[in-house]
Steps between C-alpha positions, in 0.01 A plus 500: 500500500459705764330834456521905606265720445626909541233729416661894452836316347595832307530715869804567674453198735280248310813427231722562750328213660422302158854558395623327858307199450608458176871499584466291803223265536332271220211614472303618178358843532176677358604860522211716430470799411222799441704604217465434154594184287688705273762522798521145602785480337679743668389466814607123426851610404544735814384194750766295376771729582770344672378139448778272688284228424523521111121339513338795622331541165382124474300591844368827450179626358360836432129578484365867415245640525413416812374813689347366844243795509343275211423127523476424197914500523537273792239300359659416170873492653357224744356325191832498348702334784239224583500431103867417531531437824201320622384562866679457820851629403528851598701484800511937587231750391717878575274770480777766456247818299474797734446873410543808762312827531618654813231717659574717795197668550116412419525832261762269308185222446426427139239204478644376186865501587363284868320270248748421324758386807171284604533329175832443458618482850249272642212362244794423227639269787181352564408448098837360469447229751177427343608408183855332633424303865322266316781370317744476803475126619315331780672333797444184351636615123797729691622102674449347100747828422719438741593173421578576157737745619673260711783652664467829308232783541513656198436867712870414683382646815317815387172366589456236800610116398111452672308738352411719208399877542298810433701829608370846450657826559356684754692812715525561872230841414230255500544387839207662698686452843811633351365879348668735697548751243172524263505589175506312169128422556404280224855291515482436801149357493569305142772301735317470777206334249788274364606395831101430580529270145804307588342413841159372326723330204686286785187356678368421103853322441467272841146442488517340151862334510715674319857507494524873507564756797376855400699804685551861445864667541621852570874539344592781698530805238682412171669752292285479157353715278117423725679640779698769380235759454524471891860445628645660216850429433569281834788268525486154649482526873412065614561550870175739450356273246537704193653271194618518174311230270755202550534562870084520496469178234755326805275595788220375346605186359618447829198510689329293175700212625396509837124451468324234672200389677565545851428237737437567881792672632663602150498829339127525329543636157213453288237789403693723660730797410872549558819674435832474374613446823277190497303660807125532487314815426210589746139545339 
């Protein structure tokens, strides 16, 4: 069985995204989670809402416990899948975990607030591909997998028929060439450092034949309880690329699917970052 990996499942957009490929795609998901096992349970129960499948809960598993400031978490969740997994399944690794503390000035600086964006914005990311690339399959295990799918991919078009993939979320802020307006000074730079990862990632991906593409994506600005602090009560506005969590879960699924290693004069995706609009974001 093919496998999906979504580190931050109990955010806004990571089970909005978990509960998406659970309705409509077969693949088995590892949601994890920083919080406790006490609430896997719950957390289990509100993933499977709206199951059309009816075999949602046959596919899904919740691990706790799992705070990516920590490896000892990623470490023992990645034990866990390979134990029942084995290697060479995992077909997407979404690092959806992101946390926001919006300075405006350097008066608004506090060192331990900026740490901890570094750590879960960017070095949670990195940990999490760490512990989880190794388990995504070669070029030569992805053709064995592909056969036994025969004429169905088990992702149904959310991921590449060719490929498998590592997708972090990143923000247009941490484009240097795009900072017009300053501000948000440790943000901005924990994006630009993811951006920085996903463009090392790729190269490690080619240069030892995997089956993976690693990019970063911007999903315009979603209306969640991350981003409310700062847009406050602000409707849906798409045109302008502000979206509700379905519309934002649709944008991004959409550009999922469109992934691929370019190849002279084709669009040139990999360790790079883009947008809902599927356009590429400047460094």
């Amino acid at each position: 069985m093919s496998i999906a990996i979504i580190q931050g499942s109990s955010g806004a957009l990571g089970s909005a995204l978990t509960r998406h490929i659970l309705r409509y795609t077969n693949l088995s998901v590892y949601a994890l989670t920083h919080r406790p096992k006490s609430d896997v349970d719950e957390l289990s129960a509100k993933l499977l809402e709206g199951d059309i499948k009816g075999k949602g809960k046959e596919r899904l598993s919740v691990v706790g416990d799992v705070d990516i400031r920590r490896e000892e978490g990623l470490t023992r969740a990645a034990e866990l899948v390979k134990g029942r997994e084995g290697g060479g399944r995992v077909r997407l690794i979404a690092c959806m975990a992101g946390i926001l503390h919006p300075e405006k000035s350097l008066s608004s600086i506090d060192p331990s607030l900026a740490l901890e964006q570094f750590q879960i914005n960017t070095l949670g990311h990195l940990l999490t591909y760490k512990h989880f690339v190794p388990l995504i399959p070669t070029r030569k295990q992805f053709d064995k997998l592909s056969f036994e799918w025969r004429d169905e991919d088990p992702a149904q078009g959310l991921i590449g028929r060719g490929n498998s993939l590592c997708w972090s979320m990143s923000a247009r802020v941490g484009s240097i060439g795009d900072n017009h307006r300053g501000g948000w000074y440790s943000y901005r730079a924990s994006k630009s450092a993811t951006n920085q990862l996903i463009r090392t990632l790729d190269h490690e991906l080619l240069n030892k034949n995997s089956s993976a593409i690693a990019v970063g994506y911007h999903p315009g600005t979603v209306i969640t309880p991350f981003t409310k602090p700062v847009i406050g009560d602000a409707k849906p506005d798409p045109e302008n690329g502000r979206f509700d969590i379905p519309q934002a879960i649709e944008k991004m699924t959409g550009v999922m699917g469109q992934v691929r290693r370019g190849d002279g004069e084709k669009k040139r995706w990999e360790g790079r970052c883009w947008d809902w609009r599927g356009e590429r974001v400047e460094w």
